[in-house]
C-alpha positions as a Markdown table, in Angstrom:
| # | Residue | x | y | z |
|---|---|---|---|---|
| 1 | Unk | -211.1 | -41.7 | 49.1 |
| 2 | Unk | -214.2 | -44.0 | 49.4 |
| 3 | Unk | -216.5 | -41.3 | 49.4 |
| 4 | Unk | -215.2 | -40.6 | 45.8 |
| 5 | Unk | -216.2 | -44.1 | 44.8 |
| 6 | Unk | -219.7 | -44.2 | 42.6 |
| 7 | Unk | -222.6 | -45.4 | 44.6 |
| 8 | Unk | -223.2 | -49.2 | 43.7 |
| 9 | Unk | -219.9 | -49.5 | 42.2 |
| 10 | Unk | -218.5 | -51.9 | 44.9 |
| 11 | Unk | -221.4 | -54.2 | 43.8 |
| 12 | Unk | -220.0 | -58.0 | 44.1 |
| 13 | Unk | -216.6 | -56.9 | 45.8 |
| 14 | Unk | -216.2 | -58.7 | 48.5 |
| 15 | Unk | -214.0 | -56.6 | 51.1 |
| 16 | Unk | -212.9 | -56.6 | 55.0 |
| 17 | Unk | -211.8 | -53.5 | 56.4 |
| 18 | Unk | -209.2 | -53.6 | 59.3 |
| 19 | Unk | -207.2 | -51.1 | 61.0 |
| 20 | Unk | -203.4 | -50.2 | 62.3 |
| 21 | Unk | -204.0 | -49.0 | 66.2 |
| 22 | Unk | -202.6 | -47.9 | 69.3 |
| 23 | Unk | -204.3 | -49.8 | 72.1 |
| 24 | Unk | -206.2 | -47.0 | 74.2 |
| 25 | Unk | -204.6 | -48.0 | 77.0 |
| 26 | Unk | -201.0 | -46.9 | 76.0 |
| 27 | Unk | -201.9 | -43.7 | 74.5 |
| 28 | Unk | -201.0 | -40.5 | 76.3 |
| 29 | Unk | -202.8 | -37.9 | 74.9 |
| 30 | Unk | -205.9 | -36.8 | 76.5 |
| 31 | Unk | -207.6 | -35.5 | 73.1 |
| 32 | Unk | -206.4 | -38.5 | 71.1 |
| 33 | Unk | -208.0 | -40.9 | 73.5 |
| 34 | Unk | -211.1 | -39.2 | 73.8 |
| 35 | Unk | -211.4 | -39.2 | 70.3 |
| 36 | Unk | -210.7 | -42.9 | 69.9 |
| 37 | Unk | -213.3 | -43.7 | 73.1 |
| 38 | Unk | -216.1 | -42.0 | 71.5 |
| 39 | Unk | -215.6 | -42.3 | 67.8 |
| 40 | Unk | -214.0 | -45.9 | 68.0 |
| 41 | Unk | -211.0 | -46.7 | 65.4 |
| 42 | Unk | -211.3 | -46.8 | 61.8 |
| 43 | Unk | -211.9 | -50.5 | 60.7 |
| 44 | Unk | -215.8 | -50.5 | 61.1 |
| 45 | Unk | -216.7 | -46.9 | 59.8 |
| 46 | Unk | -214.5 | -48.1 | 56.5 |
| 47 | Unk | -216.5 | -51.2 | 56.6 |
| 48 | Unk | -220.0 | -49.1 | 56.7 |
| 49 | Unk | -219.0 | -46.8 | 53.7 |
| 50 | Unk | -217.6 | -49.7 | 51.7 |
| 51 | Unk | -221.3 | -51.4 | 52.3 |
| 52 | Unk | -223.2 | -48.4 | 51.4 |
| 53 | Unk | -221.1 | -48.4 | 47.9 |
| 54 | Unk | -222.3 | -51.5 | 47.5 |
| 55 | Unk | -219.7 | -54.0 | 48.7 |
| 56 | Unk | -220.2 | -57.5 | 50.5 |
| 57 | Unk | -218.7 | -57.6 | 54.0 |
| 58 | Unk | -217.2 | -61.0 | 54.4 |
| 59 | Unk | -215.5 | -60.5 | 58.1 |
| 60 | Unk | -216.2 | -58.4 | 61.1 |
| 61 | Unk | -213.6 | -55.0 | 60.7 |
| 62 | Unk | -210.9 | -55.7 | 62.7 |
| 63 | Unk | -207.7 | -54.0 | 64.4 |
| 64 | Unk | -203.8 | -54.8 | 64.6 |
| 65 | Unk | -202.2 | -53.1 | 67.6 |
| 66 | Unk | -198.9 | -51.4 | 66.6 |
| 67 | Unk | -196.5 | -50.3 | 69.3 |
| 68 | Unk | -195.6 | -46.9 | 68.1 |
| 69 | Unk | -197.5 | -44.4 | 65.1 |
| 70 | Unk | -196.0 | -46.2 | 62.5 |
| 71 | Unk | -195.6 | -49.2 | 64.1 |
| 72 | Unk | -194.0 | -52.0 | 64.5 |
| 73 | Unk | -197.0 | -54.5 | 65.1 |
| 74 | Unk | -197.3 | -56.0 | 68.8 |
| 75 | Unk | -195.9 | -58.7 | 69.2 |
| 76 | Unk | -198.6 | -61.8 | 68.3 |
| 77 | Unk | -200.0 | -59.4 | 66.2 |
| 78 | Unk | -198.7 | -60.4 | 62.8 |
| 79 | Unk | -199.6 | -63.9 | 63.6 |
| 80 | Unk | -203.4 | -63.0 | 64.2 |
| 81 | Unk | -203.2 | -61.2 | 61.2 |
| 82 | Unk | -202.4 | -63.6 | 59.0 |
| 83 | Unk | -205.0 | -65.9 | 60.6 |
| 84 | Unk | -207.6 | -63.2 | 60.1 |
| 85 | Unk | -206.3 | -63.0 | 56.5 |
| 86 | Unk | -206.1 | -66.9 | 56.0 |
| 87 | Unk | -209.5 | -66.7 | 57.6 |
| 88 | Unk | -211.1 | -64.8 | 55.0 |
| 89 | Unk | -209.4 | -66.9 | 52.0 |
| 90 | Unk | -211.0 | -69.8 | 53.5 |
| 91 | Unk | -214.2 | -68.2 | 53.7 |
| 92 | Unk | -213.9 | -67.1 | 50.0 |
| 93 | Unk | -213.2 | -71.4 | 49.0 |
């Protein structure tokens, strides 16, 4: 759990937060999708708390829509991925 991690003990690590999702379109549940429209999805809180222990963000949080719970990804969606990821190595050069 992040909030178990020591305050300043993510100083230097750099990190980028994404998230698994189910577009907000496709889901059905009423709750569920008010939940998601006014608390948002998980990347950028887990980005903020990583900050506030001290980490360096090095890319904007970011979200990979899955077609199902537990997936599989959506189709495209592996390939942005792994340009997000090769993104970030670059940016670590």
């Amino acid at each position: 759990m992040i909030k178990a991690i020591p305050k300043d003990a993510l100083r230097e690590i750099k990190i980028a937060a994404f998230d698994t999702r189910i577009a907000l379109e496709t889901i059905n549940s009423k709750v569920l999708k008010k939940i998601v429209h006014t608390g948002g999805y998980a990347s950028k809180p887990i980005a903020k708390r990583l900050v506030k222990k001290g980490a360096q963000q090095i890319a904007e949080p970011e979200g990979f829509i899955v077609l199902d719970n537990e997936g599989p990804l959506k189709e495209n969606e592996l390939t942005r991925a792994k340009a997000w990821g090769k993104s970030i190595l670059e940016s670590c050069s």
